[in-house]
C-alpha positions in Angstrom: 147.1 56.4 18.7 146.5 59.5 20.9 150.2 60.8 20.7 149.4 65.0 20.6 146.1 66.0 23.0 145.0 69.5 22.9 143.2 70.7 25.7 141.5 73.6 25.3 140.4 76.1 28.6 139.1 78.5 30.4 139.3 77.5 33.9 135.8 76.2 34.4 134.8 73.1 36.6 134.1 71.3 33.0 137.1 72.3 31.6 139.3 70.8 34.4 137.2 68.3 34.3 138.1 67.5 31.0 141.4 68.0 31.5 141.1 65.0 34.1 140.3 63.1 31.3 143.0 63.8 29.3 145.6 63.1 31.6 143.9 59.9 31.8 144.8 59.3 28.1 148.3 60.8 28.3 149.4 58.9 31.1 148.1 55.3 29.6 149.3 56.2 26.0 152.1 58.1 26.9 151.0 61.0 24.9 151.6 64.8 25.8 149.4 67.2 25.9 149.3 70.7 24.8 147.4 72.8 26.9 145.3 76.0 25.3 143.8 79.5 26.8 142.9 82.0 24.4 142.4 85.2 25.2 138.8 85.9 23.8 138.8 88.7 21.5 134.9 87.9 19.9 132.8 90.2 22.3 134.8 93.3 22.1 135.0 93.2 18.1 133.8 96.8 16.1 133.6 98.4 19.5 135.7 101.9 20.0 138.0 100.7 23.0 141.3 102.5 22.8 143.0 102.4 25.7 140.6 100.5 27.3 141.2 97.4 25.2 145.0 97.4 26.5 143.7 97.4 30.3 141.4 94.2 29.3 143.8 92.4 27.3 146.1 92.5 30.3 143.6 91.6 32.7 142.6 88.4 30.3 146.2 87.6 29.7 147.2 87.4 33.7 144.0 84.9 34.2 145.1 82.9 31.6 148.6 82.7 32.8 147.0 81.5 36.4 144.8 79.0 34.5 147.5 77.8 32.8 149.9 77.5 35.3 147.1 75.1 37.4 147.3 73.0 34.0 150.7 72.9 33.5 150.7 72.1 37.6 148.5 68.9 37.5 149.6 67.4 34.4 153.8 67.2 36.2 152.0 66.5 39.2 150.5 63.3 37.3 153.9 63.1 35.3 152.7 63.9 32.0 154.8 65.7 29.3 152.7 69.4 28.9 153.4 72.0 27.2 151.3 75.3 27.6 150.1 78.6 25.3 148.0 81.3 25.3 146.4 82.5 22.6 144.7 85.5 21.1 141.6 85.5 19.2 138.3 83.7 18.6 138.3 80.5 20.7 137.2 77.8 18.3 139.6 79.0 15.2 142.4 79.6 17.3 142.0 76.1 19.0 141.6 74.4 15.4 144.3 76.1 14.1 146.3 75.6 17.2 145.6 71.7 16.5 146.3 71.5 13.0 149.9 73.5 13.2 150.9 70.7 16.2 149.0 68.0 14.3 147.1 66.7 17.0 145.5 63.5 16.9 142.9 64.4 19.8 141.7 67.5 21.7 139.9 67.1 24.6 137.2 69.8 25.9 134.4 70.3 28.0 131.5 72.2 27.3 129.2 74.9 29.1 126.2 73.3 27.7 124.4 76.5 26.9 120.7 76.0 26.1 117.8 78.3 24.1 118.7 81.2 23.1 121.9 81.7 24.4 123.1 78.9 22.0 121.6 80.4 19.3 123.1 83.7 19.9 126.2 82.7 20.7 126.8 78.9 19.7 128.9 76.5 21.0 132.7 76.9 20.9 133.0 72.9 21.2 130.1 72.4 18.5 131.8 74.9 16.1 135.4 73.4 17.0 134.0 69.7 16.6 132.7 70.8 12.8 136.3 71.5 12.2 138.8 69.9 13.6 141.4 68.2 12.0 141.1 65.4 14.6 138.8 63.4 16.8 137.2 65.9 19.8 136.3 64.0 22.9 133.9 66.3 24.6 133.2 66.4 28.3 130.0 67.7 29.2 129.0 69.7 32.4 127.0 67.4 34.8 124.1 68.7 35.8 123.0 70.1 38.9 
């Protein structure tokens, strides 16, 4: 059923945490999963960066790698099939799109459970992936303290 799982992250507790689950899945269902960093481009839009935007690309790109590597690491650990990217962009399109060009049939994801204002401001990058996806989103919330 669950052949493709996309697992989004940024190296948080809840997203390792919901990469636990996904392994999980992949290793009863013998599915593989794809894992997902994108480089967040959304906060740095319209501003004059220059050179400057070189310097914090690289730095964002060389976190990702690590985060991905740790991914890639516990899914061979658990002997899951993985495959890793890094992306570029705004989080939730680049994930969506990301799932619909390998035709996923899951992606799994936690969430920072932002509250008030902050969700207003900013919204939720698993509630704005969830209202479009091409697939089911199991979501993986961050317990509380």
């Amino acid at each position: 059923m669950y052949k493709k799982i996309v697992v989004p992250t940024d190296g948080s507790d809840v997203s390792m945490k919901a990469l636990k689950h996904a392994i999980f899945i992949a290793k009863n269902l013998g599915s593989k999963i794809y894992g997902v960093y994108v480089v967040d481009v959304s906060p740095f839009i319209g501003l004059p960066m220059e050179g400057s935007w070189e310097l914090i690309t690289k730095v964002l790109e060389e976190e990702g790698k690590e985060i991905l590597n740790k991914v890639k690491e516990m899914c061979e650990k658990e002997g899951v099939d993985i495959e890793v990217k890094m992306l570029e962009g705004i989080p939730p399109e680049e994930i969506v799109k990301f799932a619909e060009e390998k035709e996923a049939d899951l992606i799994v994801m936690g969430t920072t459970g932002k509250t008030g204002l902050e969700r207003i401001l900013l919204g939720s990058v698993a509630e704005r992936v969830i209202k479009n996806a091409p697939c089911p989103v199991l979501v993986v919330k961050r317990q509380s303290p």
